[in-house]
Every structure is written in C-alpha cells, then in structure tokens.
C-alpha positions as CSV (number, residue, x, y, z in Angstrom):
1,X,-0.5,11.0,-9.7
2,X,-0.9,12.3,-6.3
3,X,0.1,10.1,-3.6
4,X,-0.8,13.0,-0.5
5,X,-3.7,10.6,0.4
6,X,-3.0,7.0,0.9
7,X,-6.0,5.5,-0.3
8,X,-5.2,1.8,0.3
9,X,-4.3,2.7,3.8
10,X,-8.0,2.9,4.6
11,X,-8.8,-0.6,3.4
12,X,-8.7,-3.9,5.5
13,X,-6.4,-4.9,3.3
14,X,-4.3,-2.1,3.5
15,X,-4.3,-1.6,7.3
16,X,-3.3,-5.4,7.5
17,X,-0.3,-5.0,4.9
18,X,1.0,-1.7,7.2
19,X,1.0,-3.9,10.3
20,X,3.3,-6.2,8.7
21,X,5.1,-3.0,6.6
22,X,5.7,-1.1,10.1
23,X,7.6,1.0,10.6
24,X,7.2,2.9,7.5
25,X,8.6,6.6,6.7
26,X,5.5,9.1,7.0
27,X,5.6,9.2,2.8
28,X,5.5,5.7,2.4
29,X,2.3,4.9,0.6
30,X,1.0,1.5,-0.6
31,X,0.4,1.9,-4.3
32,X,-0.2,-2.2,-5.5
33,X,-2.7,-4.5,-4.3
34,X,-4.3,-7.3,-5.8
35,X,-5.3,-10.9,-5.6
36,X,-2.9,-13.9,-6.5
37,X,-4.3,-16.8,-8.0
38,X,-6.1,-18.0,-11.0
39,X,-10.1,-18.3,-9.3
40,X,-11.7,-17.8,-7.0
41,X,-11.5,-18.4,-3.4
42,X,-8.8,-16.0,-3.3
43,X,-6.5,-16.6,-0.2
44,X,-3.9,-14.7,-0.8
45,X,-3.2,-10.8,-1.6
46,X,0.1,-9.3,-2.9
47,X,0.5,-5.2,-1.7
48,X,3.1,-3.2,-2.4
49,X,4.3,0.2,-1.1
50,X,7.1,3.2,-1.5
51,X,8.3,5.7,-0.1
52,X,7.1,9.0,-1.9
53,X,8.8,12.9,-2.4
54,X,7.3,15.7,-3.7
55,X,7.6,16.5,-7.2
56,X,10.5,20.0,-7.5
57,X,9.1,20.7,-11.0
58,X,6.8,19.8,-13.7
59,X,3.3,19.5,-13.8
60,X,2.9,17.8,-10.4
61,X,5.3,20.2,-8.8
62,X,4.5,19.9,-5.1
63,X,2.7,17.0,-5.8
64,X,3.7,13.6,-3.5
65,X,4.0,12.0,-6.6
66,X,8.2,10.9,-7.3
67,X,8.9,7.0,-5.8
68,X,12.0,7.2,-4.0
69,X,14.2,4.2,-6.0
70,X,15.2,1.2,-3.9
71,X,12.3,2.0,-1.2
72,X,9.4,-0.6,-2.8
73,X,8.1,-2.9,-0.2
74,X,5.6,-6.5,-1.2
75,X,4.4,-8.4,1.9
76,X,1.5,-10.9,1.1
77,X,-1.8,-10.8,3.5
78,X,-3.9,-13.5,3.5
79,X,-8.0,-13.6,3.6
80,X,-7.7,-14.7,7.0
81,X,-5.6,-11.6,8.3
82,X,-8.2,-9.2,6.3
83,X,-11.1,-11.0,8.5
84,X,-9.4,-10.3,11.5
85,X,-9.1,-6.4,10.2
86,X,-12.7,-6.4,9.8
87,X,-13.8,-8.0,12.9
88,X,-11.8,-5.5,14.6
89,X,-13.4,-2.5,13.1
C-alpha cells in the first residue's frame, strides 16, 4: 500500500487527531480510525498513525509504504472535537 497521500488527514476526524498528534515527522500518516463502542451514538473515535519510509526494493519500491517500528501513535477524538472541525471549515 501506498501511504504518499494521507487520506485520513483530509477528514474531520483526521485533522482533529493531528491537532492532538502534533508535531508529527512529514511521513507520519494516520492509517486506523474507527468508532469505539457497541451502538450507536458513537462518542468516541480511536486513530492511529506512523511514521512511513519508502520501500528500497520489492514491488512497492519507492513506494511510502514500510511503517517505521516503535513510531505508532492512538489518541482518541471525541464527536464533540469532530463538530468543532466541521464548524470551522
């Protein structure tokens, strides 16, 4: 997988889990997100992120696509913090 383009970063959710990730190496890259709890309302979101390097060899050579061990990051955003991401954009 190709992790060049951060597509979580783009979400609410995402841009709320960054704010509490900062600072972040420029090939960190949220990879995880997903709702905790059993129904619904969901309050609470787990997201997780790592730092990334490019693939030396192999079918994604030069491909952002190796996690860098021991660089995982989980933060937990609530609904209330996505809100706030939304009314802001």
């Amino acid at each position: 997988m190709d992790m060049t383009e951060d597509v979580f970063a783009d979400q609410n959710y995402g841009k709320a889990a960054l704010q509490k990730m900062a600072p972040t190496d420029p090939n960190f890259r949220l990879y995880l997100a997903g709702w905790l709890g059993k129904k619904p309302p969901f309050e609470v979101m787990e997201v997780k992120g790592a730092v990334f390097r490019h693939a030396t060899r192999g079918p994604n050579k030069g491909k952002l696509s190796i996690m860098v061990p021991g660089t995982t990051r989980t933060v937990h955003v609530t609904a209330t913090e996505i809100a706030s991401i939304e009314a802001t954009a």
